[in-house]
N, C-alpha and C positions, 0 to 999 in steps of 0.2 A: 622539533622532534617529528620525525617521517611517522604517519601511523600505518598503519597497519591494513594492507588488504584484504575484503571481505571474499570479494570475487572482481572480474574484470572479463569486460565482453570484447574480442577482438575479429572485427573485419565482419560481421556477422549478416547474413542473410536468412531470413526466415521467414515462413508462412504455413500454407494449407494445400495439400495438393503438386498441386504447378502453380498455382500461386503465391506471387512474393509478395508479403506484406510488409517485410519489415528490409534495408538495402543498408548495407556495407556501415554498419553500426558498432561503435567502438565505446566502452563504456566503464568506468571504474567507480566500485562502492569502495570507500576504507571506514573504520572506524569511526564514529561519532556523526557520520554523515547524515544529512537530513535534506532530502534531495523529496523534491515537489515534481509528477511527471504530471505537464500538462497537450494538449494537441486534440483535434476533431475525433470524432466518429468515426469508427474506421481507420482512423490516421495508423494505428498502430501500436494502440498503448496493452491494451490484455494480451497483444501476444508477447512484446516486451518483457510481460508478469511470468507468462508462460514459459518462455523463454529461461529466466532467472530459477524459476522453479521446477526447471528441470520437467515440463510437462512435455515442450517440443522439443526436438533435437533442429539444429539449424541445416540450414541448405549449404552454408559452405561458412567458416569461421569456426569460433571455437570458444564456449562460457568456460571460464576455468575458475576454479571456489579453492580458497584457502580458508580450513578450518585451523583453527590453532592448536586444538587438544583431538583425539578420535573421538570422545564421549561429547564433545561440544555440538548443543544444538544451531544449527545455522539459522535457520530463518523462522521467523514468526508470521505465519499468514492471516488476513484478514480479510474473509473473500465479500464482494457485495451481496446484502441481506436477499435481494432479488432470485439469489442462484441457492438459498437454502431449502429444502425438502420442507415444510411448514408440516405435514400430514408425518412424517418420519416418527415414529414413538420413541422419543428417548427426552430423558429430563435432563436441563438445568445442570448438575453435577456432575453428569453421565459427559456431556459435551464439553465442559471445560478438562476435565481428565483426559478427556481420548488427544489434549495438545501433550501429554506426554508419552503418546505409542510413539513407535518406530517399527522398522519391520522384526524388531525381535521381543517384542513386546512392550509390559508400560516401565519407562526409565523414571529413575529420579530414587526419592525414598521407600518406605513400608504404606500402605494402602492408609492407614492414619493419618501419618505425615503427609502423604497426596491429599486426602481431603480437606485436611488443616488449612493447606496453602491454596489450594481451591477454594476456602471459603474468604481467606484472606484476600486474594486478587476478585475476588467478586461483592465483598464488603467496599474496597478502594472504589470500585465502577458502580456504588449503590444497589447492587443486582442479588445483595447476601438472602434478601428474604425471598427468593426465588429458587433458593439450592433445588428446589422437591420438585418445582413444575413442569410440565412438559413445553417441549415448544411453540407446539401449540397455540399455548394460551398466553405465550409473551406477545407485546408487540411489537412493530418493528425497531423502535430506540432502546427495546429490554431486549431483543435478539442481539443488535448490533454487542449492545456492550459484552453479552453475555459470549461473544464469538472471540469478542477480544481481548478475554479474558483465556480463553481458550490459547488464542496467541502468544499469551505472555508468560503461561506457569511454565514454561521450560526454561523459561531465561534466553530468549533467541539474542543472537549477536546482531541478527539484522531482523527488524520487522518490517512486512510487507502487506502495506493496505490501498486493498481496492474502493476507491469511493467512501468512505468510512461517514461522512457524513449525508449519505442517505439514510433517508426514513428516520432520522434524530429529532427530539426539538432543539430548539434557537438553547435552551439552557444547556443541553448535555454535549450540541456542539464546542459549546465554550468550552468546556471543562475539558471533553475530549482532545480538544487541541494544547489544552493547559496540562493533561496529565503527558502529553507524546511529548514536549520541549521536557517535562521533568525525565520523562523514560530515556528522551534525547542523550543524558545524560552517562549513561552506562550501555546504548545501543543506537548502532545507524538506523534509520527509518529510511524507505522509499516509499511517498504516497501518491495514490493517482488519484488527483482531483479534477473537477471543472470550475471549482468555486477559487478559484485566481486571488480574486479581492482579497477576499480572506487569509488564504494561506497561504499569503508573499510575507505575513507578518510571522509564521511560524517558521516557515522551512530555510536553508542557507542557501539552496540553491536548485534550478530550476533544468527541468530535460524536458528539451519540447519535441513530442515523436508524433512525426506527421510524414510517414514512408521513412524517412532518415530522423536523425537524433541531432538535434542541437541543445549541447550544455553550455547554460549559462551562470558562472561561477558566482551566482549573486541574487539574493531572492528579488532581485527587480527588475525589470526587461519593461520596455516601453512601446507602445503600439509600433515605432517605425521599427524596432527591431523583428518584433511578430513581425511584419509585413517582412523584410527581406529572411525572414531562414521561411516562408510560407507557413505560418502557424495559423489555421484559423480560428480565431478564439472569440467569447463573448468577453466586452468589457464594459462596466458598470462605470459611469459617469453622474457624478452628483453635484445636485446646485441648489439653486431653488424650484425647480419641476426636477426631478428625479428623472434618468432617460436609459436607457442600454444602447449603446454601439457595437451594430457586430458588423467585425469586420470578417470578410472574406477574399485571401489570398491566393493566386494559383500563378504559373509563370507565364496567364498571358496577361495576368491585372485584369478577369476581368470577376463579375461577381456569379 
């Protein structure tokens, strides 16, 4: 069975200014997709994000979004904890509901039934006994979830997270990764990680954006592939001394 397209990026160029970050970039989510974007600093990836989220408009190409219904939420965002206002006065409650605005206000049900289901998606992330608090006084693995909970009460078709495992512990990464394959389930995911090791076990497949995008239909890719699409990535090697390997590629080979 063909599924279903979420959105699809064709030919695309894009950046900041006169400058091109991103080059001739072709790109399709469909349903149930669970796509890993890995690549450098700079390579290319937050504008990617941007890009999809309709923050940039491109330099020449064309993002095109297929919603299924008009009332359908498209995307669930999850931005990195780094980029939240921490001093901003609003509680706990107050920020998982404002993921059900639009620009014509808050959708969904009666102000009861929104907070019901807010308490409910923030019970699942452990974060219920915090409804009252400010942001303040979370920290950053009770922010995180608490944002990404914010993502989910609309029911997005696609959700989209930036780094989702910064500022987490080793325990809530786990779970975190264990509740995205369950959500996998009834929504595409795009995640942008650095943690490779890790989330080659989660995701079905991989976009490595390093100036251009290479998809690879398969959550595993092996150093010699990084090496010819130019990915430069860290990759953890284990034995009996623990070590990291970074490799760094560019098209003169050199480091």
């Amino acid at each position: 069975m063909r599924l279903s397209r979420i959105l699809d990026v064709v030919n695309v160029s894009a950046g900041y200014g006169s400058e091109v970050i991103l080059k001739d970039i072709n790109f399709e989510v469909v349903d149930n997709d669970f796509i890993g974007v890995i690549g450098p600093n700079g390579g290319g990836k937050t504008t990617l994000l941007k890009l999809l989220l309709g923050e940039i408009k491109p330099f020449q190409g064309r993002v095109n979004f297929y919603p299924s219904s008009k009332d359908e939420t498209l995307f669930g965002y999850l931005p990195q904890v780094s980029s939240i206002d921490r001093e901003f006065p609003i509680k706990v409650m107050d920020i998982v509901l404002s993921g059900l605005m639009n620009r014509n206000g808050l959708i969904g049900g009666s102000g009861k039934q929104n907070r019901t289901k807010a308490i409910d998606i923030l019970t699942i992330a452990g974060v219920d006994h915090l409804w009252n608090s400010s942001v303040g006084e979370l920290s950053g693995g009770q922010l995180q979830r608490v944002f990404l909970c914010r993502a989910l009460i609309s029911q997005p078709r696609l959700l989209i997270l930036d780094e989702p495992n910064t500022f987490v512990d080793n325990k809530f990464e786990k779970e975190l990764y264990e509740l995205l394959r369950e959500l996998n389930r009834r929504m595409a995911i795009i995640m942008v990680s650095h943690d490779v090791g890790t989330i080659t076990s989660y995701v079905k497949t991989i976009a490595c954006v390093n100036r251009h995008l290479h998809y690879h239909r398969s959550n595993r890719i092996t150093p010699e592939q990084l090496a010819a699409y130019e990915c430069p990535i860290q990759i953890i090697s284990h034995g009996k001394i623990p070590h990291t390997v970074l490799l760094n590629h560019n098209k003169e080979g050199q480091a």
